[in-house]
Biopython code that builds the backbone (N, CA, C, O; Angstrom):
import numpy as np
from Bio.PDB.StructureBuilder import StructureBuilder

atoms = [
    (1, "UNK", "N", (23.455, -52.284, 9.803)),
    (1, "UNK", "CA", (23.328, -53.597, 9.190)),
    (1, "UNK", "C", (23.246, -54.649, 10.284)),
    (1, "UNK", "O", (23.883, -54.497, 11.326)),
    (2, "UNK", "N", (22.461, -55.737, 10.068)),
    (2, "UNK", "CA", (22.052, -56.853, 10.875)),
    (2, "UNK", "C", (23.532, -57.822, 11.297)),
    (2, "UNK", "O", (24.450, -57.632, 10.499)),
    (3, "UNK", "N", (23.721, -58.415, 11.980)),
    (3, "UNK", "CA", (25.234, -58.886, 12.443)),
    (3, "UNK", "C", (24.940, -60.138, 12.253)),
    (3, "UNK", "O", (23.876, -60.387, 12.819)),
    (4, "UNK", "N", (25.512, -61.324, 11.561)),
    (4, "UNK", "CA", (25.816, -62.864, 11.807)),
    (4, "UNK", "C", (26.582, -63.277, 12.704)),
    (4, "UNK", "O", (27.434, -62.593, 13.271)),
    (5, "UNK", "N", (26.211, -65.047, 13.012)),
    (5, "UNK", "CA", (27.054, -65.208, 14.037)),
    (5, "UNK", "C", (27.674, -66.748, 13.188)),
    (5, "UNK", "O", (27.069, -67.125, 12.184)),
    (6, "UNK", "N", (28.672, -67.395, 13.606)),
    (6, "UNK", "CA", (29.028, -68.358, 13.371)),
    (6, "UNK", "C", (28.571, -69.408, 13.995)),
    (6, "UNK", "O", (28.991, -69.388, 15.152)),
    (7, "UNK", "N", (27.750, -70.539, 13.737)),
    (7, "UNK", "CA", (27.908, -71.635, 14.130)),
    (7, "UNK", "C", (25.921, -71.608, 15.047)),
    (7, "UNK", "O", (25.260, -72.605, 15.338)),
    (8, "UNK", "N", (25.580, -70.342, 15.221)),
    (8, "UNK", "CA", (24.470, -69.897, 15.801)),
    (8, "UNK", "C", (23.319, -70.874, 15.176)),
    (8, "UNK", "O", (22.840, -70.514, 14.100)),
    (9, "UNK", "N", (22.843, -72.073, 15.760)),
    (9, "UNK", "CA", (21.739, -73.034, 15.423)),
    (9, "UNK", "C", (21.116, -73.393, 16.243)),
    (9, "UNK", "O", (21.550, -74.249, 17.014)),
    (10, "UNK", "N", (19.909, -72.880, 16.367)),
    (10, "UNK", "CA", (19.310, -73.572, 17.675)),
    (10, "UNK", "C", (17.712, -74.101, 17.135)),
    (10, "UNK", "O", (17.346, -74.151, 15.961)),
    (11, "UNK", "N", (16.892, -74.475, 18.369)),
    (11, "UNK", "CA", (15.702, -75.358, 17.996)),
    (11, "UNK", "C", (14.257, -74.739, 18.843)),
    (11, "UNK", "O", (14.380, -74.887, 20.059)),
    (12, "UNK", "N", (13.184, -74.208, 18.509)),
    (12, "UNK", "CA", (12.337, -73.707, 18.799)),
    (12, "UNK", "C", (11.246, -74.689, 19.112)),
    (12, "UNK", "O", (10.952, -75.619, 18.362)),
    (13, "UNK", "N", (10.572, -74.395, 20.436)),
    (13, "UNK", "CA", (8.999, -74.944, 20.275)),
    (13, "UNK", "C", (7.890, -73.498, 20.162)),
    (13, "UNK", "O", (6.827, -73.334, 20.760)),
    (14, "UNK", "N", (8.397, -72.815, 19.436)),
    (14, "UNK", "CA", (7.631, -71.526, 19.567)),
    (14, "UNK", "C", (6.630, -71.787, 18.619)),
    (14, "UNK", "O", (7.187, -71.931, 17.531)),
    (15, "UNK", "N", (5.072, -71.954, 18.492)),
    (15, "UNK", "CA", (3.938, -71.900, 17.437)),
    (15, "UNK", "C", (3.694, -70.648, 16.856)),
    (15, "UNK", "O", (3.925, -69.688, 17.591)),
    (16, "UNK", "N", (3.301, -70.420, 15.763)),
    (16, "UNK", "CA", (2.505, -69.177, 15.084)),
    (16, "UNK", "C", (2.950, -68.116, 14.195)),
    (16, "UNK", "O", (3.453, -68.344, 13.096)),
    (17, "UNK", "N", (2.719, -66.685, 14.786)),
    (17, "UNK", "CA", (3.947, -65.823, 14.017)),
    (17, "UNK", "C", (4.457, -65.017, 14.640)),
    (17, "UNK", "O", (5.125, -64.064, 14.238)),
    (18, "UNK", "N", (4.111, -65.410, 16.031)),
    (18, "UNK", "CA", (4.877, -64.567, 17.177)),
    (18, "UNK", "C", (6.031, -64.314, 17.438)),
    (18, "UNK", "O", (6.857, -64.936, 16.769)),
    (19, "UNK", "N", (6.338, -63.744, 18.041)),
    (19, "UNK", "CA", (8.066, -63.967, 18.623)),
    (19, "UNK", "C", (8.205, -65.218, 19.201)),
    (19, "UNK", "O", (7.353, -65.835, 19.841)),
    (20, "UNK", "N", (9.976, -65.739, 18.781)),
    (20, "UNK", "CA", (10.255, -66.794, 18.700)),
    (20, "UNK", "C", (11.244, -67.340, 20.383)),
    (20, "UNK", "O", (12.269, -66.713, 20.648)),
    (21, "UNK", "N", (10.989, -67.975, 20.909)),
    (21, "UNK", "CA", (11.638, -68.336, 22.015)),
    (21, "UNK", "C", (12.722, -69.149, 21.920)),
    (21, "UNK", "O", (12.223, -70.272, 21.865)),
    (22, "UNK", "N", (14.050, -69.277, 21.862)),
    (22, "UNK", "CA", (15.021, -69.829, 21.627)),
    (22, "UNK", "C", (15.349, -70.544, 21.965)),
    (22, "UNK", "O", (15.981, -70.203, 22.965)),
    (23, "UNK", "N", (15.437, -72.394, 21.719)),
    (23, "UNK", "CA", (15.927, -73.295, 22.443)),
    (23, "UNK", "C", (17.411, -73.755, 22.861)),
    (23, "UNK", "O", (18.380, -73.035, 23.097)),
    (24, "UNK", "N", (17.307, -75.293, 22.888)),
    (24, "UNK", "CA", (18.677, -75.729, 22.815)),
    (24, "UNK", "C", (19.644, -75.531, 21.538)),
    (24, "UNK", "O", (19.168, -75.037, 20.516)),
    (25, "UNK", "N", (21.026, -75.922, 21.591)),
    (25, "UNK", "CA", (21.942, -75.409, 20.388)),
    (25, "UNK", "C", (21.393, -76.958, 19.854)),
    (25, "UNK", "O", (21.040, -77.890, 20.577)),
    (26, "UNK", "N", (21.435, -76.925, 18.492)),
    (26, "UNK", "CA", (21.339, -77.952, 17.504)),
    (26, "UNK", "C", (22.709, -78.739, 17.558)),
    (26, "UNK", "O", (23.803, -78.321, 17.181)),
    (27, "UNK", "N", (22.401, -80.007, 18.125)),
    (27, "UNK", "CA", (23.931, -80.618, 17.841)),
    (27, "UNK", "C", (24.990, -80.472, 17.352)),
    (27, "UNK", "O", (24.639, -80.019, 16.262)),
    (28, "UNK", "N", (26.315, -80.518, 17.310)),
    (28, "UNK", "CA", (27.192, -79.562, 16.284)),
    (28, "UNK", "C", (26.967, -78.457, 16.641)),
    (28, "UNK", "O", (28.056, -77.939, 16.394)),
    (29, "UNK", "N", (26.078, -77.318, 17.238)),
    (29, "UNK", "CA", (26.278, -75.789, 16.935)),
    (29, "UNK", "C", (26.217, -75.228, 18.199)),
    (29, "UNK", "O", (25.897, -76.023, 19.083)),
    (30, "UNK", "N", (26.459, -73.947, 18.581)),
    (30, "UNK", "CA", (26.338, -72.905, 19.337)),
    (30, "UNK", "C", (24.909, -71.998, 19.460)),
    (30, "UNK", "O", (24.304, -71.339, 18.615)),
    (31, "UNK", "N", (24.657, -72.248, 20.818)),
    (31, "UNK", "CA", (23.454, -70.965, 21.672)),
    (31, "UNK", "C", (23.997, -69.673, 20.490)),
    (31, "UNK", "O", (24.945, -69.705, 19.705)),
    (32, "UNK", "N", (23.203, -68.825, 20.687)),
    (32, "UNK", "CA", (22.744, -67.251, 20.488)),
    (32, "UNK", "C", (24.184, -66.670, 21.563)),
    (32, "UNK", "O", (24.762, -65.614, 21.309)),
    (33, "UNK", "N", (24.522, -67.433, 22.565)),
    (33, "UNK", "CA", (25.201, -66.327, 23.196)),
    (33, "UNK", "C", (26.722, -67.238, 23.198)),
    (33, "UNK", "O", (27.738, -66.650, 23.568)),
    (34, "UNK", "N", (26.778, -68.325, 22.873)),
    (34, "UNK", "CA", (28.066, -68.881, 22.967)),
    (34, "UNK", "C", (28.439, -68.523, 21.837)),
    (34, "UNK", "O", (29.508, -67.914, 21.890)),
    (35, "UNK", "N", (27.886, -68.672, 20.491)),
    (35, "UNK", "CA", (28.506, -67.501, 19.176)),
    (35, "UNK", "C", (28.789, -66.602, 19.395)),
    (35, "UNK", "O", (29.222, -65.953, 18.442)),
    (36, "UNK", "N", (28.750, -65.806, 20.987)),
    (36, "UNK", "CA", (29.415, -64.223, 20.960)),
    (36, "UNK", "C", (28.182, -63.076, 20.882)),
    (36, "UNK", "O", (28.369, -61.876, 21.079)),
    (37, "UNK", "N", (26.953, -63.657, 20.572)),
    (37, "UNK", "CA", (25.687, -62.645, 20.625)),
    (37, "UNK", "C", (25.622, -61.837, 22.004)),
    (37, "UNK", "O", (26.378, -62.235, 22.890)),
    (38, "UNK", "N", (24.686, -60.598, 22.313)),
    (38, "UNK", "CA", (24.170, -60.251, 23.436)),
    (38, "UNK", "C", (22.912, -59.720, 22.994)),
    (38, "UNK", "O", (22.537, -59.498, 21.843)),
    (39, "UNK", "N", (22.138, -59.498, 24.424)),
    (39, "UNK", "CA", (20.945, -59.207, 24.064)),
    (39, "UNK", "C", (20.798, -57.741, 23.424)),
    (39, "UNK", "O", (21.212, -56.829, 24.139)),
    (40, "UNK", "N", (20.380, -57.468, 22.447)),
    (40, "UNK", "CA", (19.945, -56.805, 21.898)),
    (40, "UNK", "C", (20.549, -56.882, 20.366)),
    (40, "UNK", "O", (19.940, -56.025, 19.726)),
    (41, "UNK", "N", (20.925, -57.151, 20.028)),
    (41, "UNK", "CA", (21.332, -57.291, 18.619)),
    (41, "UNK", "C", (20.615, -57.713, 17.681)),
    (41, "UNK", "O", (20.030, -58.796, 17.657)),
    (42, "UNK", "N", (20.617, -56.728, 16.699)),
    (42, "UNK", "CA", (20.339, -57.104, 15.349)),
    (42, "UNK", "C", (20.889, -58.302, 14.342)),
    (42, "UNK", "O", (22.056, -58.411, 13.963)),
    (43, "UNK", "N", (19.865, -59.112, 14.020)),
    (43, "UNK", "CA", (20.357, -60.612, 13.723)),
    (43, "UNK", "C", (20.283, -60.585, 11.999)),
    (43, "UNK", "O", (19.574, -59.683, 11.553)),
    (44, "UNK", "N", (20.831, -61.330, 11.160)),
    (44, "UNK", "CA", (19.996, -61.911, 10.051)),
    (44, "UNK", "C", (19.792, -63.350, 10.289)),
    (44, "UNK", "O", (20.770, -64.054, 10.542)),
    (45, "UNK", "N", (18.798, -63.768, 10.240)),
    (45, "UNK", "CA", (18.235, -64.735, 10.840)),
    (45, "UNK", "C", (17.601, -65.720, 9.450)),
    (45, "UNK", "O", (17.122, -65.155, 8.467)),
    (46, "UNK", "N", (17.689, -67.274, 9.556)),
    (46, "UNK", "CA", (16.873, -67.658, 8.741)),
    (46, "UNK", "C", (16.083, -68.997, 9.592)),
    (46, "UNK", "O", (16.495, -69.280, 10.717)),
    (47, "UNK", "N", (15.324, -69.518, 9.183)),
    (47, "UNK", "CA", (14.264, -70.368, 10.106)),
    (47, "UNK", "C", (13.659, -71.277, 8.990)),
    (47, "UNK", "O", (13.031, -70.870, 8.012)),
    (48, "UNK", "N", (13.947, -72.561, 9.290)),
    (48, "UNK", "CA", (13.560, -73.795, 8.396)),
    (48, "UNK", "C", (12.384, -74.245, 9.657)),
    (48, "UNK", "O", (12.580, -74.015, 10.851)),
    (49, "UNK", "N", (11.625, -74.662, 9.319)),
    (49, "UNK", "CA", (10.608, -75.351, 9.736)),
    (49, "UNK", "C", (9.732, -76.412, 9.327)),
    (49, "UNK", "O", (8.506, -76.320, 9.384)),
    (50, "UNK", "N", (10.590, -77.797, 8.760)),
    (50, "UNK", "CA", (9.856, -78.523, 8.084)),
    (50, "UNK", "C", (9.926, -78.165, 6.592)),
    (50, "UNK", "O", (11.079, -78.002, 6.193)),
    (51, "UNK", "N", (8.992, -78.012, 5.711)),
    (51, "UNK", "CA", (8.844, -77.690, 4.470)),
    (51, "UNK", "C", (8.626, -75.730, 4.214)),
    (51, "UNK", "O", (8.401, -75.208, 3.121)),
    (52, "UNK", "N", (8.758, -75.073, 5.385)),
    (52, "UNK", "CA", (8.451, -73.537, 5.386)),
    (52, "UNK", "C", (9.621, -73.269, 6.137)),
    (52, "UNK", "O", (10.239, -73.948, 6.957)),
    (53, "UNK", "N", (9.797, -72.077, 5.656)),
    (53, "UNK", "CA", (10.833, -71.278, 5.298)),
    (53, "UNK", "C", (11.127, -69.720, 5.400)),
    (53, "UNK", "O", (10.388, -69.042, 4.686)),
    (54, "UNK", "N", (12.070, -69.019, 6.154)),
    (54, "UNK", "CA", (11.909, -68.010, 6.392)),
    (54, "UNK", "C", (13.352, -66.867, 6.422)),
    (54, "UNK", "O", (14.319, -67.152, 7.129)),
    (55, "UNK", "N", (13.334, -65.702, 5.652)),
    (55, "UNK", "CA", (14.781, -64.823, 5.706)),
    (55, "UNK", "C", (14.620, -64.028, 6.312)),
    (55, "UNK", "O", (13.662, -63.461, 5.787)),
    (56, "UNK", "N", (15.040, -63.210, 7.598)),
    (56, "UNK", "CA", (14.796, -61.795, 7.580)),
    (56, "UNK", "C", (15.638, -61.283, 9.105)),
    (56, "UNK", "O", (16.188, -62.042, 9.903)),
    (57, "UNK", "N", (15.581, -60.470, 9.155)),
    (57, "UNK", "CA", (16.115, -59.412, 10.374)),
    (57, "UNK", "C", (15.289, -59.409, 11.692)),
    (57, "UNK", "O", (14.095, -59.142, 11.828)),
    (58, "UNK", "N", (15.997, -59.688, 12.419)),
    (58, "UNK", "CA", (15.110, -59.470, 13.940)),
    (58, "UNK", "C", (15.848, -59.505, 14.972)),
    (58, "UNK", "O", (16.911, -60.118, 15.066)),
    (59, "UNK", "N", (15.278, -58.789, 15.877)),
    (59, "UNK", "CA", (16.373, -58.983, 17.632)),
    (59, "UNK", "C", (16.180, -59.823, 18.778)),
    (59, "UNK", "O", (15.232, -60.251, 19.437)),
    (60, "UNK", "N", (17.460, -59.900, 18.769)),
    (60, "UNK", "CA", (17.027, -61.445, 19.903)),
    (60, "UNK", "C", (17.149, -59.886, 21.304)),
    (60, "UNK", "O", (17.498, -58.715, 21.157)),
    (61, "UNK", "N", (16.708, -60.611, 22.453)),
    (61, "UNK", "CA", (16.450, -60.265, 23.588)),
    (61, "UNK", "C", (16.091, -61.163, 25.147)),
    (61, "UNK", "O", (14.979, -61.091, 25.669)),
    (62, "UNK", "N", (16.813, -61.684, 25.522)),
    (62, "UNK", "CA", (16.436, -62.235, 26.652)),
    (62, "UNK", "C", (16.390, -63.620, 26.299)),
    (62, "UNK", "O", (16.139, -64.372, 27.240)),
    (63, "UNK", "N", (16.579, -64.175, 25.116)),
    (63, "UNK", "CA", (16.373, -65.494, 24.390)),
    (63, "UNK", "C", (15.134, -65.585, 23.417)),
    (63, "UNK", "O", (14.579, -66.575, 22.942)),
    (64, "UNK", "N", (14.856, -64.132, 23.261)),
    (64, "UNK", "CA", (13.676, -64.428, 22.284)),
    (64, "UNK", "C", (14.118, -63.265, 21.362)),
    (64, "UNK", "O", (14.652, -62.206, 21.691)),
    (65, "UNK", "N", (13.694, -63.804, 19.861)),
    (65, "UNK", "CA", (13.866, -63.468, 18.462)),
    (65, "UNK", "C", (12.751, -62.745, 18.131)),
    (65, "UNK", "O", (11.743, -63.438, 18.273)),
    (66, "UNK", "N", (12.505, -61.570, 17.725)),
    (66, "UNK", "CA", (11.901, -60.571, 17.574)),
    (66, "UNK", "C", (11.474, -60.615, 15.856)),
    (66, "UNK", "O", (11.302, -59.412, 15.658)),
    (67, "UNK", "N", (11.310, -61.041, 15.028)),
    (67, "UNK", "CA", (10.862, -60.581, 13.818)),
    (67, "UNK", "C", (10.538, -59.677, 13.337)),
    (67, "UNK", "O", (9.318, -59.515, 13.302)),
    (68, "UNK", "N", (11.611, -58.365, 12.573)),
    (68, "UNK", "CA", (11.553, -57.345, 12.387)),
    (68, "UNK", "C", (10.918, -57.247, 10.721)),
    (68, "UNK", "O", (9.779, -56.896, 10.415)),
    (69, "UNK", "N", (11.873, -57.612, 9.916)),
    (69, "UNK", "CA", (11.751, -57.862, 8.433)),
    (69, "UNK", "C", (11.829, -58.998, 7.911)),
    (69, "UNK", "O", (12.542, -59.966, 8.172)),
    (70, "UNK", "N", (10.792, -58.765, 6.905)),
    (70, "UNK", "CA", (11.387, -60.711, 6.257)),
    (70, "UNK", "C", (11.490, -60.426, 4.927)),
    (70, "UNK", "O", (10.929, -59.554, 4.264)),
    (71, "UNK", "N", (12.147, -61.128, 4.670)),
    (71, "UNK", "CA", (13.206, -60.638, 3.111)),
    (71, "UNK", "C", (12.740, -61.772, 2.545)),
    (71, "UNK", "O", (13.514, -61.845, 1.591)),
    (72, "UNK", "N", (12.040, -62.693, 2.453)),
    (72, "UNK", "CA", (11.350, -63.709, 2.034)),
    (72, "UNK", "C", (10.945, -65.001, 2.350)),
    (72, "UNK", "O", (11.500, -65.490, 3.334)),
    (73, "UNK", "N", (10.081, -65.711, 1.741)),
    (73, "UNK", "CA", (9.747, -66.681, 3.028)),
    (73, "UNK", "C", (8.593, -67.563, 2.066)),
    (73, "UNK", "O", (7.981, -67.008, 1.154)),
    (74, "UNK", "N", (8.458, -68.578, 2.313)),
    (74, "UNK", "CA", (7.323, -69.944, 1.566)),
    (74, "UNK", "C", (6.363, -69.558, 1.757)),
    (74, "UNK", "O", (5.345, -70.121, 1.353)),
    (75, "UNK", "N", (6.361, -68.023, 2.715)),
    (75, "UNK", "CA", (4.713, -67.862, 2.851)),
    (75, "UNK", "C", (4.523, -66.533, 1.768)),
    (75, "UNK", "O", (4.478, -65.408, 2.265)),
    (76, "UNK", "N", (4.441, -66.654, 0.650)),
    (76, "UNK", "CA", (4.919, -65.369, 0.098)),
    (76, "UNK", "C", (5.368, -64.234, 0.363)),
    (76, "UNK", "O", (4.948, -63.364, -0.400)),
    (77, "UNK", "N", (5.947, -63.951, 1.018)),
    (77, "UNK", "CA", (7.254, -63.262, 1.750)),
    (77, "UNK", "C", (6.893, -62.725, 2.784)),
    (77, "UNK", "O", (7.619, -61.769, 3.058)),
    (78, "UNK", "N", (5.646, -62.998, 3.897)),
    (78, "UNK", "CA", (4.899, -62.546, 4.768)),
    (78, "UNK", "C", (5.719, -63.910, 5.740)),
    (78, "UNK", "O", (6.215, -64.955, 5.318)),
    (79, "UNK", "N", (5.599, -63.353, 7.251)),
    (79, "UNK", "CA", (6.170, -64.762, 8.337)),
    (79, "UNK", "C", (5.336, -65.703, 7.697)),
    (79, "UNK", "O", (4.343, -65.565, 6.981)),
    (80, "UNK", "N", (6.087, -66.907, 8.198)),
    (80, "UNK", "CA", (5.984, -68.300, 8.232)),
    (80, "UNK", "C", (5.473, -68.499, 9.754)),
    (80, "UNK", "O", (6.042, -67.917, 10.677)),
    (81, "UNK", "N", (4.092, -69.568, 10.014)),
    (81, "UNK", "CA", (3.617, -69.984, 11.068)),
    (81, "UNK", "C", (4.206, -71.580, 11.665)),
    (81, "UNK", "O", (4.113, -72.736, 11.251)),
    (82, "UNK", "N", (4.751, -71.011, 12.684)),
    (82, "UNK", "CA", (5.947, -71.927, 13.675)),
    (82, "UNK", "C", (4.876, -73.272, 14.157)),
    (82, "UNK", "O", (3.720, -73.275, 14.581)),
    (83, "UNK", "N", (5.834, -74.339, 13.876)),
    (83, "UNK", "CA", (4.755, -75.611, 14.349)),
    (83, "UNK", "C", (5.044, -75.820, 15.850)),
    (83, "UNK", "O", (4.193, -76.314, 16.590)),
    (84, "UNK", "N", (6.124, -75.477, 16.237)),
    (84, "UNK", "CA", (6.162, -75.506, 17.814)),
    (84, "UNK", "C", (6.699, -76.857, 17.966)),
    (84, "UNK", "O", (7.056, -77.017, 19.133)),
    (85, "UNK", "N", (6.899, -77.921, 17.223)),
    (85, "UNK", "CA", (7.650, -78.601, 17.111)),
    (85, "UNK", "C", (9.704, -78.438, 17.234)),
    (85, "UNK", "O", (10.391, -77.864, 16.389)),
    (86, "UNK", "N", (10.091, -78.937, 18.162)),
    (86, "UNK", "CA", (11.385, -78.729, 18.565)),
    (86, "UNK", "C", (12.193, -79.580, 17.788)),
    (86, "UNK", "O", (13.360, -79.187, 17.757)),
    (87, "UNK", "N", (11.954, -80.726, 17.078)),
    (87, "UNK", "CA", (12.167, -81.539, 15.974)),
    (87, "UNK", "C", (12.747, -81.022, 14.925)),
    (87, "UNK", "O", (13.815, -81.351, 14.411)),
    (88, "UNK", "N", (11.743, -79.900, 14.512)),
    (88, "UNK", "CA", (11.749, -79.581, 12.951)),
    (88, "UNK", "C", (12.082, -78.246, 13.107)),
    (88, "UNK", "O", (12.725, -77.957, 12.098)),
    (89, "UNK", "N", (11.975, -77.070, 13.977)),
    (89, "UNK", "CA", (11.753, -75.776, 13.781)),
    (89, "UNK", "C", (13.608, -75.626, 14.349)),
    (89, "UNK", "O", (14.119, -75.851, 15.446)),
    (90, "UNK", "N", (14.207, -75.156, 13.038)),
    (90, "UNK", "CA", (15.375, -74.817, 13.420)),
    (90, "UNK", "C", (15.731, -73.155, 13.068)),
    (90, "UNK", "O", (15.296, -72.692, 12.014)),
    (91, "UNK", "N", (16.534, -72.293, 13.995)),
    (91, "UNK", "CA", (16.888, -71.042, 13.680)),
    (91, "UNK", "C", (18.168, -70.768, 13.468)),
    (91, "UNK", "O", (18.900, -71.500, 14.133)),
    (92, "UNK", "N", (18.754, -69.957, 12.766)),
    (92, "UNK", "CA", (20.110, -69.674, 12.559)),
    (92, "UNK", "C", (20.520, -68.503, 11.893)),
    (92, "UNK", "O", (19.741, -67.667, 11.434)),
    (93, "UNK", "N", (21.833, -68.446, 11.841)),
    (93, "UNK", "CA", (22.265, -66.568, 11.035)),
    (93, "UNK", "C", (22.915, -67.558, 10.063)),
    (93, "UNK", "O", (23.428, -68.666, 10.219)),
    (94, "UNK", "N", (22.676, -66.626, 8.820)),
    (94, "UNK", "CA", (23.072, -66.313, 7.474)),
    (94, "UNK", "C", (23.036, -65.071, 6.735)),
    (94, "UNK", "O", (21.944, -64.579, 6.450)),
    (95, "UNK", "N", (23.958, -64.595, 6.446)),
    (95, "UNK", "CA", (23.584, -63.584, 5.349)),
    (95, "UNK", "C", (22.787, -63.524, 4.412)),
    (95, "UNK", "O", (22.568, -64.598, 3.851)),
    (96, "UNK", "N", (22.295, -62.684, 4.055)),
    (96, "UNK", "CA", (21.309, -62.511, 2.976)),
    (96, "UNK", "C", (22.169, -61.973, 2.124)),
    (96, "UNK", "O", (23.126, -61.208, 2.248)),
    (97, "UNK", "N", (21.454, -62.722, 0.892)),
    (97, "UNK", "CA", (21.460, -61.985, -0.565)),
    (97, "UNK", "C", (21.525, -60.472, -0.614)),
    (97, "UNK", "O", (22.281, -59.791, -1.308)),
    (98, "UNK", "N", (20.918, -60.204, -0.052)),
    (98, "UNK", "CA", (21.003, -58.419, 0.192)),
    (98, "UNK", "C", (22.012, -57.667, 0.410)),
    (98, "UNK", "O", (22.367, -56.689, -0.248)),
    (99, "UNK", "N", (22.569, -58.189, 1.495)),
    (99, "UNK", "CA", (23.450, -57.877, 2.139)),
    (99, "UNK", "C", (25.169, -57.988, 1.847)),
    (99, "UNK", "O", (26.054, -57.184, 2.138)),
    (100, "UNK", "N", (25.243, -59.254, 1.187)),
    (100, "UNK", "CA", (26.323, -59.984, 0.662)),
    (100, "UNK", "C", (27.534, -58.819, 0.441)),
    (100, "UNK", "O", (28.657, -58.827, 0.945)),
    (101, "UNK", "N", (26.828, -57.613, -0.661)),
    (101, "UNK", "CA", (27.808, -56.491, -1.118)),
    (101, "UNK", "C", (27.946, -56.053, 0.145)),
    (101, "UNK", "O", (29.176, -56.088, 0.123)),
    (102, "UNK", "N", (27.735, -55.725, 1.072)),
    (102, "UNK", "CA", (28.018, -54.396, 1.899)),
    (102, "UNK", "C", (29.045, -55.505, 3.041)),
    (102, "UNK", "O", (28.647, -56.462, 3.706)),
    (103, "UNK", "N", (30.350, -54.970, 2.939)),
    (103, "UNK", "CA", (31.424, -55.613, 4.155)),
    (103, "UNK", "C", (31.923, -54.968, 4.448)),
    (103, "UNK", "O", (32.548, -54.136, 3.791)),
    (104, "UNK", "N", (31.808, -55.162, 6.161)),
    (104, "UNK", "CA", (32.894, -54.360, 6.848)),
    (104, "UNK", "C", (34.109, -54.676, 7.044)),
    (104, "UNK", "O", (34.732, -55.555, 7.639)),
    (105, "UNK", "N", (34.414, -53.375, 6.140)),
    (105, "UNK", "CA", (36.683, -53.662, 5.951)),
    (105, "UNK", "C", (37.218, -54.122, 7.374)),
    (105, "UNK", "O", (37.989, -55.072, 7.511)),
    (106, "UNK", "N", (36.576, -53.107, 8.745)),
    (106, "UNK", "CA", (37.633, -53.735, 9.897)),
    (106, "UNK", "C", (37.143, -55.323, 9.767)),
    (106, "UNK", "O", (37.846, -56.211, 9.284)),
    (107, "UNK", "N", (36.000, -55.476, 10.216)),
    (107, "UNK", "CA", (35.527, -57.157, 10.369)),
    (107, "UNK", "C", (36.148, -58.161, 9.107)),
    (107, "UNK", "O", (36.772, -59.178, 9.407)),
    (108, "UNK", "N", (35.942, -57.816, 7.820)),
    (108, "UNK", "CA", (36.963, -58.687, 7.231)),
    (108, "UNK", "C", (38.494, -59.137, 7.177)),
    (108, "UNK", "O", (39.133, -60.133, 6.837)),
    (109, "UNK", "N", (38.817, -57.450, 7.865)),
    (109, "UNK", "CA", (40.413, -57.720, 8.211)),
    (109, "UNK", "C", (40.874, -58.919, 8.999)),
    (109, "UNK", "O", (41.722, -59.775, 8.746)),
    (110, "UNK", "N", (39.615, -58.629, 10.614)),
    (110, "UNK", "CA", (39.942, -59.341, 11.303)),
    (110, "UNK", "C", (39.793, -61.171, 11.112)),
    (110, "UNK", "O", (40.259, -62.162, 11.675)),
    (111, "UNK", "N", (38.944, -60.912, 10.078)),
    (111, "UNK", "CA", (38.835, -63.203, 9.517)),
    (111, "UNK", "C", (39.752, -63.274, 8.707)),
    (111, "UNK", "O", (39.553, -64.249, 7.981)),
    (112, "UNK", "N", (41.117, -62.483, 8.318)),
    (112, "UNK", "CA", (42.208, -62.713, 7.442)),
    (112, "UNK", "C", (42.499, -62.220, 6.033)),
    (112, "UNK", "O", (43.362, -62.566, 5.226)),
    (113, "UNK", "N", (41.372, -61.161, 5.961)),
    (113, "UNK", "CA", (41.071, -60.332, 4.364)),
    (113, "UNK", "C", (42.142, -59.080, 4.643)),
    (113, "UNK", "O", (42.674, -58.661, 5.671)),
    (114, "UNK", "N", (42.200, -58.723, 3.385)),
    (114, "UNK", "CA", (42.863, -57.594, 2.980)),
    (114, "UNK", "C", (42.174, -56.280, 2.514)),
    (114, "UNK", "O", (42.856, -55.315, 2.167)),
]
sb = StructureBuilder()
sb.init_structure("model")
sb.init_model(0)
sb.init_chain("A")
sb.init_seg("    ")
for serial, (resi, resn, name, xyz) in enumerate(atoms, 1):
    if name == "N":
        sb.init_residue(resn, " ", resi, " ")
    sb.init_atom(name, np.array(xyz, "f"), 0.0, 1.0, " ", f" {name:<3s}", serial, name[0])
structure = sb.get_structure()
């Protein structure tokens, strides 16, 4: 299963539907690696870009976001094309709908669950 991070917001000038190059942390939030990430990890990832929109799984690496799966997206569930704008193109972890049921007992222990 894909791993979230807390607080993980950052800002892209990446165009198209390529892999995504990772900017600065979004005011208020944390880099990819100050949330505790390393390279290679499996992300759930979501990506606002203006009025488009994007859910899905991918690995960051070296500071770049890999787009593995997309679990849905404004482009009928195919990637969304990045304006490369650093303004508008924001990235971040969230869980998916998908995913929601499946928790790991140690990892919930450790945020204060039973």
């Amino acid at each position: 299963m894909a791993q979230v991070f807390n607080l993980f917001r950052v800002s892209s000038t990446s165009a198209g539907t390529g892999d995504i190059t990772l900017g600065a942390a979004i005011a208020g939030f944390l880099t990819f690696a100050q949330a505790g990430g390393v390279d290679g990890d499996n992300i759930e990832y979501s990506i606002n870009d203006g009025s488009n929109s994007e859910k899905g799984i991918g690995i960051i690496t070296g500071g770049i976001l890999s787009r593995q799966v997309v679990y849905s997206s404004t482009n009928g569930g195919a990637l969304i094309s990045l304006s490369g704008n650093s303004s508008s193109c924001n990235i971040f972890c969230d869980p998916s709908a998908q995913n929601l049921w499946v928790i790991n007992t140690a990892q919930h222990a450790v945020y204060g669950g039973v």
